[in-house]
C-alpha positions in Angstrom: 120.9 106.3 105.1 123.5 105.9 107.3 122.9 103.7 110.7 119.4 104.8 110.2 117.1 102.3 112.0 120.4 100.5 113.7 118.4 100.5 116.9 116.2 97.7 115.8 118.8 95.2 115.4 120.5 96.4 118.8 117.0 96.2 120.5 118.4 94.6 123.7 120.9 98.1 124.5 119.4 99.5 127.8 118.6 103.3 127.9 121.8 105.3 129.6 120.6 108.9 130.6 123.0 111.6 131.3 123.7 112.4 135.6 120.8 114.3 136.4 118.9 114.4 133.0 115.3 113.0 133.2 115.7 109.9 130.8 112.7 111.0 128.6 113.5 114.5 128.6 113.9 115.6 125.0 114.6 112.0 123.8 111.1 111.2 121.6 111.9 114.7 120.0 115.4 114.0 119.0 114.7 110.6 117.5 111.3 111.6 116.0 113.5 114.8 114.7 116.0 112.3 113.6 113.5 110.2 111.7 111.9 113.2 109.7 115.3 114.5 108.2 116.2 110.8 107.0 112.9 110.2 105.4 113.6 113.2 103.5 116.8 111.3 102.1 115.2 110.4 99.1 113.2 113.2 98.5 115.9 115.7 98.3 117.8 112.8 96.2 115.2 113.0 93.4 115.3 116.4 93.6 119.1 116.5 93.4 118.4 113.9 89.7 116.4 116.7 88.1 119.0 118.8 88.0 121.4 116.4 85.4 123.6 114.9 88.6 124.1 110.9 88.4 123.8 108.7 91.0 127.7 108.7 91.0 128.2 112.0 91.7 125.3 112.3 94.5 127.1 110.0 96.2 131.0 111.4 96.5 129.5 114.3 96.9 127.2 113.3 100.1 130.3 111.1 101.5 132.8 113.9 100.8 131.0 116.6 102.8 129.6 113.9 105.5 133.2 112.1 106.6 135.0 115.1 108.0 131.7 116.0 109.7 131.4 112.6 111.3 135.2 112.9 112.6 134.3 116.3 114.0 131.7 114.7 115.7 133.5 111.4 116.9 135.9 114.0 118.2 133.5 115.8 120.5 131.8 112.7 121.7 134.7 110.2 122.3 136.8 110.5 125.3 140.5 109.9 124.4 141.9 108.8 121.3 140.2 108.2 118.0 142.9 106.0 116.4 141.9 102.5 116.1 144.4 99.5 114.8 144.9 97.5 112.3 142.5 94.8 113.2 139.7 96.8 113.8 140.5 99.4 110.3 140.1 95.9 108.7 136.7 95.0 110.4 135.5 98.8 109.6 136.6 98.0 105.7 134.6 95.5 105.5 131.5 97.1 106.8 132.0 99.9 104.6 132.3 98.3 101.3 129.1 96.6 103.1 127.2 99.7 103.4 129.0 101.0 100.3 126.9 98.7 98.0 123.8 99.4 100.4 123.9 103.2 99.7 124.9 102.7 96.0 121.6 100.5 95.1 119.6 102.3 97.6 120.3 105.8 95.5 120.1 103.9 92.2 116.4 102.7 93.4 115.5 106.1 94.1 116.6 107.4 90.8 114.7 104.8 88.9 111.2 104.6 91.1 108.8 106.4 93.6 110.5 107.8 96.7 107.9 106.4 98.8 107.8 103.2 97.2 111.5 102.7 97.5 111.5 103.8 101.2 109.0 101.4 101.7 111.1 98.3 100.6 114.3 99.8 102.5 112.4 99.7 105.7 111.7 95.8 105.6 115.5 95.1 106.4 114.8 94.3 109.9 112.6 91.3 108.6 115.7 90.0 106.5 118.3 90.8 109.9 115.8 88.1 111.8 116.2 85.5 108.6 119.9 86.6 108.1 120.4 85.9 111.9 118.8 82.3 111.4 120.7 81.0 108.8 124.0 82.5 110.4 123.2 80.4 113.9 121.7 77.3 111.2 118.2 77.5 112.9 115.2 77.5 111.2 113.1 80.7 111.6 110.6 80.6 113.9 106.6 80.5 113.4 106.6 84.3 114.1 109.4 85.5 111.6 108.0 83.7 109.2 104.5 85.1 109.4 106.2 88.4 109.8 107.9 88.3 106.4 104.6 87.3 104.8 102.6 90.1 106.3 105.2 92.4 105.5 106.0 91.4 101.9 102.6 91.5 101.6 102.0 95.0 102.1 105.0 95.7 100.4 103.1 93.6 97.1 100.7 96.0 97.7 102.3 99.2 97.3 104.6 97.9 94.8 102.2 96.2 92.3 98.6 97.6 92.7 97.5 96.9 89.4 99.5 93.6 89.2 103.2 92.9 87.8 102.0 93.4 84.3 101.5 96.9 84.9 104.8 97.3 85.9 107.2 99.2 83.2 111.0 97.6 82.8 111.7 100.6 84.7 110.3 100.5 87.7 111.0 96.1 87.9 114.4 97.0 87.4 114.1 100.0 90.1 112.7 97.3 92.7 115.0 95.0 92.1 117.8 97.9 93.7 115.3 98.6 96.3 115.1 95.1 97.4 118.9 94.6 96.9 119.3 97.8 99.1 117.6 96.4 101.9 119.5 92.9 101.4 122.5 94.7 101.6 121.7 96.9 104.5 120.7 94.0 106.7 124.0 92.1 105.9 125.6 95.7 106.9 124.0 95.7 110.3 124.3 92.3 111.0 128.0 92.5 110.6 128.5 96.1 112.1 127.2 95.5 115.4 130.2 93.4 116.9 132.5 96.2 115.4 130.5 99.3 116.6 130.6 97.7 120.2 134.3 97.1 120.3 134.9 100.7 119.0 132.1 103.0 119.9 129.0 104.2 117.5 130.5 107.3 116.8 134.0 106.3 115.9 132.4 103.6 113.9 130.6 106.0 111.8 133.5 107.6 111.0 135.6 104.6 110.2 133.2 103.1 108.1 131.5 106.1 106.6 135.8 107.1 105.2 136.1 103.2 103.7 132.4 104.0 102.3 133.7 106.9 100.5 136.9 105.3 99.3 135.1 102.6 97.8 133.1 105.0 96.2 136.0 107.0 94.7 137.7 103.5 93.3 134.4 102.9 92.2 134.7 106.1 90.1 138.0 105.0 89.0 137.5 102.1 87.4 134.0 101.8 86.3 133.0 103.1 83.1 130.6 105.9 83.2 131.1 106.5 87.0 134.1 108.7 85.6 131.4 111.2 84.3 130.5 113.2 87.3 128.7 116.5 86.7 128.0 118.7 89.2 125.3 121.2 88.4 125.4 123.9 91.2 121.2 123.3 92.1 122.3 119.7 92.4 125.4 120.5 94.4 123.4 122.6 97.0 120.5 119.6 97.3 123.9 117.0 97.4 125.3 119.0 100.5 121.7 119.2 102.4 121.3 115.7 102.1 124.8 115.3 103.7 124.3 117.4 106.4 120.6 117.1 107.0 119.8 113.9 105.9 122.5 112.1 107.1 124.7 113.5 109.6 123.0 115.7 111.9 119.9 112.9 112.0 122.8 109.9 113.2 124.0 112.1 116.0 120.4 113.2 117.0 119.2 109.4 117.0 122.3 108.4 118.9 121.8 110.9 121.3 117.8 109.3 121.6 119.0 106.1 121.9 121.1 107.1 124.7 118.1 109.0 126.6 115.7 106.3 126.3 116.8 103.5 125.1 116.5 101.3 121.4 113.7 99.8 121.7 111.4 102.8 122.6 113.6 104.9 119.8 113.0 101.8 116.9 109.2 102.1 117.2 109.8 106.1 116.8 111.1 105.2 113.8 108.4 103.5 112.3 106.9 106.4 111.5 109.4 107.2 108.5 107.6 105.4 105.5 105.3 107.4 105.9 106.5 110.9 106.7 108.6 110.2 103.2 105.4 109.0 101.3 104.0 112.4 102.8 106.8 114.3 102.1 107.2 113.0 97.9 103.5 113.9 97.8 104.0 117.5 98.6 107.3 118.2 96.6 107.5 115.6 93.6 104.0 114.9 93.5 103.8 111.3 93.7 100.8 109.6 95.1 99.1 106.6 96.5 95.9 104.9 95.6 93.6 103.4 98.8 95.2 99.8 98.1 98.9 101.5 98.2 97.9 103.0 101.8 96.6 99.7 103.2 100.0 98.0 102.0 101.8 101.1 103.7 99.9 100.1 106.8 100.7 96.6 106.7 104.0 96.5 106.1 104.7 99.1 109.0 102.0 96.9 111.1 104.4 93.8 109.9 108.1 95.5 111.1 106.5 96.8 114.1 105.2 93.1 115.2 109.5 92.7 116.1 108.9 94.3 119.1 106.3 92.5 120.5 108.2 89.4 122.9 108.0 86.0 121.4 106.1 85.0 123.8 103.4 86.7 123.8 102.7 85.6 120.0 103.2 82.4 121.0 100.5 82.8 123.6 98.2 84.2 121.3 98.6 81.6 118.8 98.2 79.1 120.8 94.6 80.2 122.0 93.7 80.3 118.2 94.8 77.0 118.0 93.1 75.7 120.9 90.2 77.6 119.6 
C-alpha cells in the first residue's frame, strides 16, 4: 500500500516532464501499470494466508525485502546525498509508525474479509483527508464534502451490507472495522506526510519512512504476544516477496515517475480504476463475487471519490441552478 493514491491529496503538484520528453509520452501507461500491480496487493495477500503465514509475518517479510529496495532506488533518483538529520529522521518516525498502523489493519482486513470489499473501504481515504483537513484548519466542511462522504459511504453500505447488517457474520463486522480503521489511518498518514515528503523528496521519503515502518514492525514482534510466532512456509514466502517487489515497490517508483510526466491530478483519476481491477482480479483467482447491488455500490463509491476532482465551483454552480429551480 505504500504512497498509493498520494497524488490525490497533492492534487495541486504541476506536471514536470523530462527535457525533451513529450509530457504524455508513456505517462497514462506507467500510472495505469502502477495501479494494476497495487490492486493486486491484496490478492496475492490472501493468497500468501492460505498458505499458514500470519499477518505478522506477511508484513516483516514485505518490509524486509521492500526497504533496501527503496534505498536502491532513492539512490538512483536523488542527486547528492541521502542522509537527512535529526529533525527530519523524527518527522519520518512519526509518519512511519503512521503508516505502520495503516498497513497493519489494512492486512489484518484483508485476512479477515473479501479482497474486493476491503479495497473498496481503503479507497475512500481521500473523503476522510478533505474532513481531516477541516477539522485541522477548524472549518466546517463544506456543502460538497459533505455530500461526497454520503454518496460515497453510500456505495460503500452497498457493497459492504447487501443483505443488511444482520447478515453480517462477527467475522466479517470485525474485518470492516480494520478496513475502515485502515483507511482512517492512511488519511492521517498522508495528511501528515506531505509537509515531510516536500522538505526531503518522495523518494528519500519512502525510504525513510518505509525503514521506521519496518522497525515498528519488528518491536511490534517483540513485544506483542503472538506476533513472536512467525512462520514462514516457503509458497507463502514466494507470494510475501512478489507483493514486495511487485505490489509495492516497482508500482511507487512507476507512479512517481507518472506523476512527474503528467501531472497528480490526471495520474489520481488513473487511479480510480483500482477498486475495480482488484474486485476483477479476487474474482478470477480466489473466486469471490459480487451481486448487481454490490456493482452499483462499486460504481458509486468510485463515482463519489472521483467527484474530488471536479473544482468547487462548478458544484456550487450546479447546485445553485437546482436551487433556483
Amino acid at each position: 500500500m505504500p504512497r498509493e493514491f498520494a497524488s490525490v491529496s497533492i492534487a495541486s503538484a504541476p506536471a514536470v516532464p523530462a527535457p525533451g520528453d513529450d509530457p504524455a509520452s508513456g505517462a497514462t501507461a506507467a500510472v495505469l501499470a502502477a495501479t494494476v500491480a497495487l490492486a493486486f496487493k491484496g490478492v496475492v495477500a490472501k493468497l500468501a494466508y492460505a498458505t499458514g503465514m500470519s499477518v505478522a509475518a506477511f508484513l516483516v517479510l514485505r518490509f524486509a525485502v521492500a526497504v533496501p529496495l527503496f534505498w536502491l532506488g532513492a539512490r538512483w533518483l536523488v542527486r547528492g546525498g541521502l542522509g537527512l538529520t535529526r529533525a527530519q529522521w523524527i518527522k519520518s518516525s512519526a509518519t512511519g509508525f503512521a503508516f505502520f498502523l495503516a498497513a497493519y489493519t489494512d492486512l489484518t482486513a484483508i485476512s479477515l474479509i473479501e479482497a474486493g470489499t476491503s479495497r473498496l473501504i481503503l479507497f475512500t481515504f481521500p473523503v476522510i483527508v478533505i474532513l481531516l483537513n477541516a477539522v485541522l484548519e477548524r472549518r466546517p466542511p463544506g456543502l460538497r464534502d459533505v455530500l461526497t462522504f454520503a454518496v460515497t459511504y453510500a456505495g460503500v453500505a452497498m457493497v459492504a451490507l447487501p443483505k443488511g447488517f444482520s447478515a453480517l457474520s462477527p467475522t466479517q463486522i470485525e474485518g470492516m472495522c480494520w478496513a475502515v480503521a485502515s483507511a482512517v489511518t492512511y488519511a492521517i498518514y498522508l495528511t501528515a506526510s506531505q509537509p515531510v515528503m516536500k522538505e526531503i523528496g518522495s523518494a528519500r521519503f519512502t525510504a525513510s519512512s518505509n525503514t521506521i515502518t519496518l522497525a515498528a514492525m519488528l518491536v511490534a514482534v517483540g513485544i506483542t504476544p503472538g506476533f513472536s510466532e512467525l512462520t514462514y512456509p516457503a509458497e507463502g514466502v514466494t507470494w510475501g516477496v512478489v507483493n514486495a517487489i511487485a505490489c509495492t515497490v516497482i508500482p511507487f517508483f512507476l507512479l512517481f515517475e507518472g506523476i512527474r510526466r503528467c501531472g497528480a491530478v490526471r495520474a489520481s483519476l488513473l487511479t480510480l480504476s483500482g477498486p475495480v481491477v482488484t474486485a476483477i482480479a479476487a474474482w478470477a483467482i480466489l473466486g469471490e463475487t459480487l451481486s448487481p447491488l454490490q456493482i452499483g455500490g462499486f460504481a458509486v463509491t468510485i463515482a463519489g471519490v472521483a467527484s474530488l476532482s471536479l473544482p468547487k465551483s462548478l458544484f456550487s454552480r450546479l447546485f445553485s441552478r437546482k436551487t433556483a429551480a
